[in-house]
C-alpha positions as CSV (number, residue, x, y, z in Angstrom):
1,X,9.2,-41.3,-36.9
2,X,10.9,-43.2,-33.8
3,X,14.1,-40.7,-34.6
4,X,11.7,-37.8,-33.7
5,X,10.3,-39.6,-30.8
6,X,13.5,-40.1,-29.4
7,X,14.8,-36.8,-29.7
8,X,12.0,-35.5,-27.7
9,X,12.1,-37.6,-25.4
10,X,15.5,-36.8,-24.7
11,X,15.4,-33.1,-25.1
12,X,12.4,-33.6,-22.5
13,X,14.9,-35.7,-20.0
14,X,17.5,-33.1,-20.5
15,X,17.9,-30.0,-17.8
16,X,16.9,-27.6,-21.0
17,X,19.1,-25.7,-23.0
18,X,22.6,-25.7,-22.8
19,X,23.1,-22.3,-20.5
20,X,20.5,-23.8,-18.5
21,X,22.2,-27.1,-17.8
22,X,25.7,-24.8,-17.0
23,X,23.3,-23.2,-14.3
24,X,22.4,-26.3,-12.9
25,X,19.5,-27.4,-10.8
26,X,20.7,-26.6,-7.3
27,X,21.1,-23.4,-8.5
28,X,17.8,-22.9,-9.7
29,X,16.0,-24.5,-6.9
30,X,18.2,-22.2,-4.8
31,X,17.3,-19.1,-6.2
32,X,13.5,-19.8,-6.3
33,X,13.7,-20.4,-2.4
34,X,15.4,-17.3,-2.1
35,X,13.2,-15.6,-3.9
36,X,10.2,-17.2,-1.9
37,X,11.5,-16.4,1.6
38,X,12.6,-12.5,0.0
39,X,8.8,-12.6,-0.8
40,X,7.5,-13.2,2.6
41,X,9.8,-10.9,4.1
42,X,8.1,-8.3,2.0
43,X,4.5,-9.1,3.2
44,X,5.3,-9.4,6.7
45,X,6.7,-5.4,5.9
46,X,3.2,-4.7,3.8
47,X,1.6,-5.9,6.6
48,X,3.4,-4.8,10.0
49,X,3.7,-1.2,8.1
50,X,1.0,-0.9,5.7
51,X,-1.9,-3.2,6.1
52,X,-4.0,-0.4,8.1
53,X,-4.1,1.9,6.0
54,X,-4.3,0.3,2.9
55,X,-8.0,0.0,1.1
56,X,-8.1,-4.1,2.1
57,X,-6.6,-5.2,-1.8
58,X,-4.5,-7.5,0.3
59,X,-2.3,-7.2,-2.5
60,X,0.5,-8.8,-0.2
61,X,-1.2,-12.5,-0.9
62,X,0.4,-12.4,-4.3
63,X,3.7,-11.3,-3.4
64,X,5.1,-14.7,-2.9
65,X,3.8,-16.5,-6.3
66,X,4.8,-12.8,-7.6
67,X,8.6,-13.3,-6.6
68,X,9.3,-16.6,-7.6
69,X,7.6,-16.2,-11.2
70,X,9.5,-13.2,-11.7
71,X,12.7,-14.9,-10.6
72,X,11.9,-18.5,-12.9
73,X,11.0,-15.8,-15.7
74,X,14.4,-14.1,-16.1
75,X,16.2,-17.7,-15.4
76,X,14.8,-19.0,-17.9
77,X,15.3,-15.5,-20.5
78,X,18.9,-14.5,-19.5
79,X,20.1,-17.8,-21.6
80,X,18.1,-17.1,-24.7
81,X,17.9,-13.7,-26.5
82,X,15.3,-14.6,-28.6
83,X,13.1,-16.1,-26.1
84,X,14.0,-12.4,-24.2
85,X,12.8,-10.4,-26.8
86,X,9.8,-12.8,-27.5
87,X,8.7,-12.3,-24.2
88,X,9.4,-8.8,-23.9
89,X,7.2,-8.2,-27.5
90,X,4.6,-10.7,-25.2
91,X,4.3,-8.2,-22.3
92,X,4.1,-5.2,-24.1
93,X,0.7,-6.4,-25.3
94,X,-0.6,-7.5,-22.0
95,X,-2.8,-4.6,-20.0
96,X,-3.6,-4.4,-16.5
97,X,-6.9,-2.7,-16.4
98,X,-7.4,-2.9,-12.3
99,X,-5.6,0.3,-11.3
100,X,-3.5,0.1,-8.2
101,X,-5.2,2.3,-5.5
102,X,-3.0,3.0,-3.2
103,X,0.6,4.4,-4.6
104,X,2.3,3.0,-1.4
105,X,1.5,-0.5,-2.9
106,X,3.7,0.4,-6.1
107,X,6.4,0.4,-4.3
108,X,6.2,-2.7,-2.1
109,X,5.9,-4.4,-6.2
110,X,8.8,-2.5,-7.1
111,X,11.0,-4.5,-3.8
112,X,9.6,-7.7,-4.8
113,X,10.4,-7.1,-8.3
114,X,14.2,-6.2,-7.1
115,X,14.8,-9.1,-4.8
116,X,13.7,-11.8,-7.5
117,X,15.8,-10.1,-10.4
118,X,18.7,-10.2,-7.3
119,X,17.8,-13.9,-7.0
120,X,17.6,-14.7,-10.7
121,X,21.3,-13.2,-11.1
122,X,22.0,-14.8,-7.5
123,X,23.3,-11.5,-6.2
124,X,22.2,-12.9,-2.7
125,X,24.5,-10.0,-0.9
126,X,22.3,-7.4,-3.1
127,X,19.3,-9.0,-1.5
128,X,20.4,-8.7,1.6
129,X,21.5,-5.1,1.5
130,X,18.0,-4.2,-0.7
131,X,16.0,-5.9,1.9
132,X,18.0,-4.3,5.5
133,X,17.7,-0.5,3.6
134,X,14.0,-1.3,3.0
135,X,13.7,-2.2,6.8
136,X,15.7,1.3,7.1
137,X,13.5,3.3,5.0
138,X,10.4,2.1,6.1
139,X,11.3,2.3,9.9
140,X,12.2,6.0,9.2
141,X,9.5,6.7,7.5
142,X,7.3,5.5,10.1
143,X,8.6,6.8,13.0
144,X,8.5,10.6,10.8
145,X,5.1,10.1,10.1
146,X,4.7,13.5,11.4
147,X,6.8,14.8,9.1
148,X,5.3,13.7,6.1
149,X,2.0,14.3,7.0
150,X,2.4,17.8,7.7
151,X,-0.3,19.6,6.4
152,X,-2.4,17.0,5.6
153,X,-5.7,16.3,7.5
154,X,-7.4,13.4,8.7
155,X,-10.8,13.8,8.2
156,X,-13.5,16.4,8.3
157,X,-16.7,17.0,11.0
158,X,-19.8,18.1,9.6
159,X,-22.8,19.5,12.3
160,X,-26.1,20.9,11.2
161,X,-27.9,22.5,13.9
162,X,-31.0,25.2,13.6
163,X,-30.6,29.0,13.0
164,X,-31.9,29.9,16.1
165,X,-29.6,27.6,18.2
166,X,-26.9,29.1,16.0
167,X,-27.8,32.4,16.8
168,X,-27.8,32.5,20.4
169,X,-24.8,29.7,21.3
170,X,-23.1,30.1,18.3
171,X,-19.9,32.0,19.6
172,X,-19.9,29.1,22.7
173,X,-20.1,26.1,20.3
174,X,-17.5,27.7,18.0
175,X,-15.0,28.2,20.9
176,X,-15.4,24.9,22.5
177,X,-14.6,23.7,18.7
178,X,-11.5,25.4,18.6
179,X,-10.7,24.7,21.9
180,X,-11.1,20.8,21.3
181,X,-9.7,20.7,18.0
182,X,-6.2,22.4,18.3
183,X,-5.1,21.9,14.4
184,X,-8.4,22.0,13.5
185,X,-9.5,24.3,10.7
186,X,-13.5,25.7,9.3
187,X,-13.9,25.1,5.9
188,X,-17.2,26.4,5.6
189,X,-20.4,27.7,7.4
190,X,-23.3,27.2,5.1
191,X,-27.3,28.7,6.2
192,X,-29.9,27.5,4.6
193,X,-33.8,27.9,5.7
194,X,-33.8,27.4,9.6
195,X,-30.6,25.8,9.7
196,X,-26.6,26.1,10.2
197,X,-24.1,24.2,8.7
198,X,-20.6,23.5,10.5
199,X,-17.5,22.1,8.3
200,X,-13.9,21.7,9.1
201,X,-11.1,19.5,8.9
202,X,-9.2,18.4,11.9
203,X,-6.1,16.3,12.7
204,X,-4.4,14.8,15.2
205,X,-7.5,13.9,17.0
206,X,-8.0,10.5,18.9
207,X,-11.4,9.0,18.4
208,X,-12.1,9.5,22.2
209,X,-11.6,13.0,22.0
210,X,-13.9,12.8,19.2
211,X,-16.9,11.4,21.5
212,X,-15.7,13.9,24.1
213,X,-16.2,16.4,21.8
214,X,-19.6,15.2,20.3
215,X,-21.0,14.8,24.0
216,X,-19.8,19.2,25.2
217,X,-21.1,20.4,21.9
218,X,-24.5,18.4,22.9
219,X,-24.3,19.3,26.4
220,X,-24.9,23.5,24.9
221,X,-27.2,22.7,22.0
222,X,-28.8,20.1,20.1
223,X,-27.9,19.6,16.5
224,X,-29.9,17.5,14.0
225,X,-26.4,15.8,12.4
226,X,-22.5,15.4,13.9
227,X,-20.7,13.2,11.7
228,X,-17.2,12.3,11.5
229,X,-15.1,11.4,8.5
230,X,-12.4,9.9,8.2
231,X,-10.5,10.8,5.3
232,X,-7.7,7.8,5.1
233,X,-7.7,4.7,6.2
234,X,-6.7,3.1,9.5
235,X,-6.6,6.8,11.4
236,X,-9.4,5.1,13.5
């Protein structure tokens, strides 16, 4: 019985197993940091680049505790192949039922995953070089926006107006619509019993042009709804 007791109490006094005693503490306590500060780097991007138009998941709160788990996880697994399998016959039981709402946010996980198996293997020049082409990428990307939102719109404008107000200043109101909204485009005009309504989609329009807008099309007739919507996020 005290031989038992003694050996755990020495295997608990011990830096674990034997690959992780050859790894060493520094080492460890090393990589964690790393993996911490590579973590924080990655929600300052979420946030400087992403934050207004995400859905407000603040999914970069987790980032941090994400990294370094990640990075004490595959420490721990690279010295042991049972304990590697173990775990990996672990996770492929475990289901994440919240879905992830945004698809931008998948990859933001994806760079925190890479920077804490780059600190788990210390590859700290393949952090730095992940981390300055993720500046790259996401600087391009924002600076393109245009590019990559070709075709897309940013929200739609819905007006309801009567039938007779339609019929005598309809050709006006729909002129001064597509004189105010340059990319703007109908998607449907809809009667129903004494009254008109107006769809399209625009982009590219500031909300002050918006008002602008609202306040002409009043200025010629009087319509019983004008609302805006916004179709993604942080446009406003």
């Amino acid at each position: 019985m005290n031989e038992s007791v003694r050996r755990i109490l020495e295997s608990m006094g011990t830096w674990g197993g034997q690959g992780m005693q050859e790894f060493g503490m520094w080492p460890f306590v090393t990589a964690l940091l790393s993996s911490a500060i590579a973590a924080l780097f990655v929600s300052y991007l979420y946030v400087r680049f992403y934050s207004s138009r995400a859905t407000g998941s603040h999914l970069h709160h987790a980032f941090p505790l994400l990294g370094v788990a990640i990075t004490a996880v595959f420490i721990c697994i690279q010295f042991s192949l049972p304990l590697s399998l173990g775990l990996l016959g672990a996770l492929s039981i475990v289901r994440f039922r919240t879905p992830i709402k945004e698809p931008e946010e998948i990859g933001f996980i994806m760079v925190v995953i890479a920077c804490s198996l780059a600190c788990a293997t210390m590859n700290l020049h393949f952090l730095a070089i992940l981390l300055v082409i993720t500046v790259l990428v996401l600087v391009t990307k924002n600076y393109t926006r245009v590019i990559f939102d070709a075709g897309s719109q940013d929200g739609s404008i819905i007006i309801s107006l009567s039938e007779t107000q339609y019929a005598e200043k309809g050709a006006e109101l729909l002129e001064l619509l597509e004189r105010s909204l340059l990319k703007a485009k109908f998607e449907s005009i809809s009667k129903g019993r004494d009254e008109v309504v107006l769809s399209l989609l625009f982009r590219a329009s500031t909300p002050k042009g918006l008002m602008d807008l609202e306040r002409d099309f009043r200025s010629i007739a009087q319509p019983s709804n004008f609302t805006v919507v916004y179709n993604r996020p942080g446009k406003l």
